[in-house]
C-alpha atoms as a printed R data frame, in Angstrom:
    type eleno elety resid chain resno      x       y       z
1   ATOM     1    CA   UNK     A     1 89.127 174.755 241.108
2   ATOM     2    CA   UNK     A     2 85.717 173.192 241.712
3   ATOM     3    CA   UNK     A     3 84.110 170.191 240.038
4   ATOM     4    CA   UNK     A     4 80.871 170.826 238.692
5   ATOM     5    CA   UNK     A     5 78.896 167.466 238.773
6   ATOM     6    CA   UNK     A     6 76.357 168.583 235.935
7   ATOM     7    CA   UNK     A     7 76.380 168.395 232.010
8   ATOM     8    CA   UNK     A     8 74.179 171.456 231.476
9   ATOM     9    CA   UNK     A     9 75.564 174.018 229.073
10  ATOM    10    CA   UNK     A    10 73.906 176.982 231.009
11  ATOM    11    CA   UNK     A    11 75.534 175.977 234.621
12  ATOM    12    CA   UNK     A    12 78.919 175.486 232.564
13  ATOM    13    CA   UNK     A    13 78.203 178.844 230.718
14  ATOM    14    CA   UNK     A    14 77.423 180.842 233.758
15  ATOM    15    CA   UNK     A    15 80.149 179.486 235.461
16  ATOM    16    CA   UNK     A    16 82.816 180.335 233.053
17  ATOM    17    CA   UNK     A    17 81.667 183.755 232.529
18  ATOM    18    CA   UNK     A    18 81.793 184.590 236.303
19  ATOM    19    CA   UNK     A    19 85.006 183.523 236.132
20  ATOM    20    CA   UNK     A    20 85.307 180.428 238.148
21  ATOM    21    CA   UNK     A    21 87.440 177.740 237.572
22  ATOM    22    CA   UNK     A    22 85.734 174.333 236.970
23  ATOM    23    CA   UNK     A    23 86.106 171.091 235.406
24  ATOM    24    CA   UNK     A    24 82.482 169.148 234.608
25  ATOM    25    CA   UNK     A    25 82.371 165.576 235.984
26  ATOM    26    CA   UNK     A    26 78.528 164.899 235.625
27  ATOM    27    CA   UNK     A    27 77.443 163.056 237.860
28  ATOM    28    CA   UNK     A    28 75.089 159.828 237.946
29  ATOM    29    CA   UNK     A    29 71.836 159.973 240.512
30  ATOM    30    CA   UNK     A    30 68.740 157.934 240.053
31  ATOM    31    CA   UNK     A    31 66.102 161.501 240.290
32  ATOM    32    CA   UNK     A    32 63.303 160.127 239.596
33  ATOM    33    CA   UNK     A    33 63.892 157.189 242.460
34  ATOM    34    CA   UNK     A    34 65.028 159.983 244.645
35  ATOM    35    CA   UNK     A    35 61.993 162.335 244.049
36  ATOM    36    CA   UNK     A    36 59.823 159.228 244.535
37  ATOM    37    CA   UNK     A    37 60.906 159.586 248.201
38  ATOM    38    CA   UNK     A    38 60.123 163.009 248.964
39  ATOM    39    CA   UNK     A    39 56.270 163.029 247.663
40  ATOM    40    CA   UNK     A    40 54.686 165.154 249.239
41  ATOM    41    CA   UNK     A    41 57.782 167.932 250.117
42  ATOM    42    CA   UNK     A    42 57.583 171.483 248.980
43  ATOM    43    CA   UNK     A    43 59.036 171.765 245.645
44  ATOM    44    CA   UNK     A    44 62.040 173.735 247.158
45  ATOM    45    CA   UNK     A    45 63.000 171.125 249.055
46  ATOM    46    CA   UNK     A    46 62.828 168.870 246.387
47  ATOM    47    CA   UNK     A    47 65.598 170.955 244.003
48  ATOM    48    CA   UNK     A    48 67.807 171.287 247.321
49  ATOM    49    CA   UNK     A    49 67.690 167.024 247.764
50  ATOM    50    CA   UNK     A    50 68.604 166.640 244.131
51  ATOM    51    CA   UNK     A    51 71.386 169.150 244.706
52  ATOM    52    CA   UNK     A    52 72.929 167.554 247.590
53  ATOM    53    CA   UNK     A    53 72.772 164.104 245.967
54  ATOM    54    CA   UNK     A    54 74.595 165.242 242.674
55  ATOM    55    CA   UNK     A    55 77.339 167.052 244.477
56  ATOM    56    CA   UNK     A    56 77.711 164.207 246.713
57  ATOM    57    CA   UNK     A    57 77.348 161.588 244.265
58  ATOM    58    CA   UNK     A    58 80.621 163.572 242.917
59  ATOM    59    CA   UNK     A    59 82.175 164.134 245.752
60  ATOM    60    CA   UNK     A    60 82.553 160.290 245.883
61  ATOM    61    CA   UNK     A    61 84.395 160.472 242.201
62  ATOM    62    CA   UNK     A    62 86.534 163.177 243.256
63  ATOM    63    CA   UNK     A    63 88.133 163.069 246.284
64  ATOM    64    CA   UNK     A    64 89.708 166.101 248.038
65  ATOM    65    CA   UNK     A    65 87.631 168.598 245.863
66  ATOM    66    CA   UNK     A    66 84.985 170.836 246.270
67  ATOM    67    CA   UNK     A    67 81.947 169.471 244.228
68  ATOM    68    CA   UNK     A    68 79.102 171.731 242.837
69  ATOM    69    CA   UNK     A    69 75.837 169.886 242.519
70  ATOM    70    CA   UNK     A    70 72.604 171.847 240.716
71  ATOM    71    CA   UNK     A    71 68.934 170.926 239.950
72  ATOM    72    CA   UNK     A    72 66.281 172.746 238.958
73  ATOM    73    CA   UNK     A    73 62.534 171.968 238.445
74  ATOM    74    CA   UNK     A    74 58.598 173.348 237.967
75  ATOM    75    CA   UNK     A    75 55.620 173.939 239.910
76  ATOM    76    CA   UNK     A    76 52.416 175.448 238.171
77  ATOM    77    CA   UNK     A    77 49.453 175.515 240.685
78  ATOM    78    CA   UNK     A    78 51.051 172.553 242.816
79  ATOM    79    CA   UNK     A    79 52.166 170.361 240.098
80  ATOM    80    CA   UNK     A    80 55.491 169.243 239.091
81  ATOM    81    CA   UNK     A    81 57.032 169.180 236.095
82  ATOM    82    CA   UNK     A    82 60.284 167.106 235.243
83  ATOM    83    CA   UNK     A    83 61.977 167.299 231.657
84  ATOM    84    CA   UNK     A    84 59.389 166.189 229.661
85  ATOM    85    CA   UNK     A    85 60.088 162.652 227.938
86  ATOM    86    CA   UNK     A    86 59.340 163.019 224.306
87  ATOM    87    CA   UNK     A    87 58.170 166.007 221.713
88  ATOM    88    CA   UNK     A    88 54.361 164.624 222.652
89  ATOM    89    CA   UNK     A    89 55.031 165.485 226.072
90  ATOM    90    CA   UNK     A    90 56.811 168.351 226.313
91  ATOM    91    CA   UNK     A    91 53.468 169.803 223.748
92  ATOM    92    CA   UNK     A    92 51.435 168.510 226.801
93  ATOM    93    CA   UNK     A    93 53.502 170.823 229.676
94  ATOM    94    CA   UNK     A    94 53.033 173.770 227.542
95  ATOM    95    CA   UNK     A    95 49.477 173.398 226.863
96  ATOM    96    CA   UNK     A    96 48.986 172.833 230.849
97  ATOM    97    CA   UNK     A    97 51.585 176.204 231.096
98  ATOM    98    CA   UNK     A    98 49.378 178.342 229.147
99  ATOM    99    CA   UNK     A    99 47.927 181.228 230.711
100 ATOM   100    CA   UNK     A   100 49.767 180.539 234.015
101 ATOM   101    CA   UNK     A   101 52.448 181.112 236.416
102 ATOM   102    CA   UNK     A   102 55.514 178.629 236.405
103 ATOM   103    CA   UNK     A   103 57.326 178.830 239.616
104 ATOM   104    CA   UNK     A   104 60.883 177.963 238.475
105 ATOM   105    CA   UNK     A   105 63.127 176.186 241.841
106 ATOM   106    CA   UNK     A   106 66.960 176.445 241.060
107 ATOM   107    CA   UNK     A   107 68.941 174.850 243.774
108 ATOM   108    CA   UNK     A   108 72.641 173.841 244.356
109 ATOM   109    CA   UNK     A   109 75.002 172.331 246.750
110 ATOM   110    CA   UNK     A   110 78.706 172.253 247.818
111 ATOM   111    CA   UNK     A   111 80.533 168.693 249.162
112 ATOM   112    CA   UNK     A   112 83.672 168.068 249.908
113 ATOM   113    CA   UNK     A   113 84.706 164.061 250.530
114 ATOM   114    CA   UNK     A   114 80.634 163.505 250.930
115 ATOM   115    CA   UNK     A   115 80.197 166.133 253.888
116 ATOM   116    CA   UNK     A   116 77.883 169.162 252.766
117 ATOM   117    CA   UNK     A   117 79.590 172.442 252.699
118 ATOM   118    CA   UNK     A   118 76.559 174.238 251.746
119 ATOM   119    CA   UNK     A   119 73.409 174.449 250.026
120 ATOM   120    CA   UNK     A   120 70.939 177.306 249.184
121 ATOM   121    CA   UNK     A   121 68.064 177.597 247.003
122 ATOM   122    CA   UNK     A   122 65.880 180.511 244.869
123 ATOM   123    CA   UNK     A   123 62.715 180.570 243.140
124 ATOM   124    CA   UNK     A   124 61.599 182.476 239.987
125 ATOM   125    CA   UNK     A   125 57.559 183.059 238.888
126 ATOM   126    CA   UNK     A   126 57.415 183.138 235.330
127 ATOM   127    CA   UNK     A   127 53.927 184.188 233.913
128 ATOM   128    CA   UNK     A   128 53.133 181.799 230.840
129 ATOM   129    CA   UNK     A   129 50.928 183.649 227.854
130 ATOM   130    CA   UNK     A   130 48.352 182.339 226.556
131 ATOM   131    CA   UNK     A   131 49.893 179.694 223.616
132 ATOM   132    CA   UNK     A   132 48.136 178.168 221.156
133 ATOM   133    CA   UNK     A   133 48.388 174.856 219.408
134 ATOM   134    CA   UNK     A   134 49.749 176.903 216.361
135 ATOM   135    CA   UNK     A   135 52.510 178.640 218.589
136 ATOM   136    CA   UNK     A   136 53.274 175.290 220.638
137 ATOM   137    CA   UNK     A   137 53.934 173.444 217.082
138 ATOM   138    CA   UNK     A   138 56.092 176.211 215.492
139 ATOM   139    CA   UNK     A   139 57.895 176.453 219.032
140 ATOM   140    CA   UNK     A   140 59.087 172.715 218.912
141 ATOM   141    CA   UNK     A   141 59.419 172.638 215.387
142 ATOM   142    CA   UNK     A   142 62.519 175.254 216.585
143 ATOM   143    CA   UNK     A   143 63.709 174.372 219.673
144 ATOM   144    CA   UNK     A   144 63.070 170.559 219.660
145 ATOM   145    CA   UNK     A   145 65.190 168.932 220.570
146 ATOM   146    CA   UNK     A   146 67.724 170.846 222.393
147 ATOM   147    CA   UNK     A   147 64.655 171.561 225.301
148 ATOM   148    CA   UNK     A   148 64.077 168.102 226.022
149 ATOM   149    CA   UNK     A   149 66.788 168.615 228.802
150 ATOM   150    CA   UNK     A   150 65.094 171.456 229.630
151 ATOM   151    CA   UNK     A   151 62.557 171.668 232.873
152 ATOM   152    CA   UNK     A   152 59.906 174.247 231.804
153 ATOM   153    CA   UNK     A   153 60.661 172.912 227.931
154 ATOM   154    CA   UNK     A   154 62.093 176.739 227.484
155 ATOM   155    CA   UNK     A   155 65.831 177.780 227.194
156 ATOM   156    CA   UNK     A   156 65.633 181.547 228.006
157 ATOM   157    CA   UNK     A   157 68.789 182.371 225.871
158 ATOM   158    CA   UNK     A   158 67.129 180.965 223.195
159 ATOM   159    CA   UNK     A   159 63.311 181.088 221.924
160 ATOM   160    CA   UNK     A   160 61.936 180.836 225.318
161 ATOM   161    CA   UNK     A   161 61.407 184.439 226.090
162 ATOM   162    CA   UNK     A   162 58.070 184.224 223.931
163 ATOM   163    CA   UNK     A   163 57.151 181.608 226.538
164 ATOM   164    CA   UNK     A   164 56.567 184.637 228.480
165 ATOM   165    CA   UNK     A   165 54.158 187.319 229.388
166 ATOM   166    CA   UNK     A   166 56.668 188.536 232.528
167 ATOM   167    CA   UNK     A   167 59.361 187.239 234.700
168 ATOM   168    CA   UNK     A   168 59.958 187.716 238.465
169 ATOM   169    CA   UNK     A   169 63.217 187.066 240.080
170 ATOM   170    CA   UNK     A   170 66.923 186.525 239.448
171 ATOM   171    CA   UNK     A   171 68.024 185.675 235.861
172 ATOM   172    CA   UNK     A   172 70.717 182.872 237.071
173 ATOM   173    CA   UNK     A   173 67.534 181.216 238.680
174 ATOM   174    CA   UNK     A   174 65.727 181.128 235.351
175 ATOM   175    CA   UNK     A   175 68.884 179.656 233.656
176 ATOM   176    CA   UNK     A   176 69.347 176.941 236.270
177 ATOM   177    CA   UNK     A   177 71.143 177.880 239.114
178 ATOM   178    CA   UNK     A   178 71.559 180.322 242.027
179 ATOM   179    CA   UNK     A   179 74.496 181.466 240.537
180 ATOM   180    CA   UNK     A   180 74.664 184.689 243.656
181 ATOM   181    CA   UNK     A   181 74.487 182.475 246.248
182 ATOM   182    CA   UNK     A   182 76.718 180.291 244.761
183 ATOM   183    CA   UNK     A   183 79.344 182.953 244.092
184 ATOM   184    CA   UNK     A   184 78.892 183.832 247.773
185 ATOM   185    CA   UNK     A   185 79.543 180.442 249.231
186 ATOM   186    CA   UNK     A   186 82.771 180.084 246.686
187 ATOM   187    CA   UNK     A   187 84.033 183.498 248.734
188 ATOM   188    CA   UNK     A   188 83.265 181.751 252.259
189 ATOM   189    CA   UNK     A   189 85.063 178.427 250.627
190 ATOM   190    CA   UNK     A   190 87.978 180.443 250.005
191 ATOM   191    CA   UNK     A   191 87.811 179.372 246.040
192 ATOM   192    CA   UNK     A   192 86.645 182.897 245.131
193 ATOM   193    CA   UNK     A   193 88.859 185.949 246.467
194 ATOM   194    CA   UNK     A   194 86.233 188.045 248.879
């Protein structure tokens, strides 16, 4: 069994229907203190930092196990996007998503008593439509406020797919984790049979 040092449903839901066995312990990291010390890194390596320090931070609550830390987060044209704040802003990050492409970074790490086991990391472009005020409105007036914990303010299982003109790369990525590579580095733990 693996601890999974995240509260998100969609980690927790992918998770349990691939089969692994997992308790959630979220764990506590200052991000935004953390990101404030890697300006200026590629947004990949970003995700990958806030992996490793929620699986560590676990790792330090639960000694002896193997702890699964996750992040995701948003690029459009060099920006980056963290879950917006408030209704007002998350209206604001769709209006600046319109008509382009998101690049969606889903990262996650593996610790076990605070040494990393393993990390990897996997990008997704998703091509925003064109949305208008109209759209953005009606879109929060349904999925507000269950996507203010969501980077990209979209859940894909939910409303989100009319986000979206097309979608490159692998669904777990657009959900919130690497969930292959993941799976993979559970076999070379020896958690997963191979």
């Amino acid at each position: 069994m693996i601890v999974l040092a995240s509260q998100s449903a969609s980690r927790k839901a992918m998770l349990d229907a691939a089969g692994v066995p997992f308790r959630a312990a979220p764990a506590h990291v200052d991000e935004r203190a953390l990101e404030a010390g890697l300006a200026g890194e590629a947004p990949r390596n970003i995700a990958l930092a806030l992996a490793e320090a929620k699986a560590i931070a676990g790792s330090a609550a639960n000694a002896g196990a193997l702890v699964l830390g996750s992040d995701s987060l948003v690029d459009v044209e060099g920006r980056r996007f963290d879950k917006p704040r408030d209704r007002d802003e998350a209206a604001e990050h769709l209006r600046h998503f319109s008509g382009r492409t998101m690049q969606l970074h889903s990262a996650a790490a593996l610790v076990r008593d605070g040494q990393l086991r393993w990390s990897g990391a996997d990008v997704a472009r998703l091509k925003v439509r064109p949305l208008s005020e109209a759209f953005i409105a009606d879109y929060l007036d349904h999925e507000w406020p269950a996507v203010s914990g969501c980077v990209g303010v979209f859940r894909i299982e939910a409303r989100g797919p009319h986000l979206f003109e097309a979608i490159e790369g692998d669904q777990f990525t657009v959900l919130g984790m690497p969930l292959l590579k993941v799976l993979a580095a559970l076999r070379e733990e020896g958690v997963l049979v191979a």
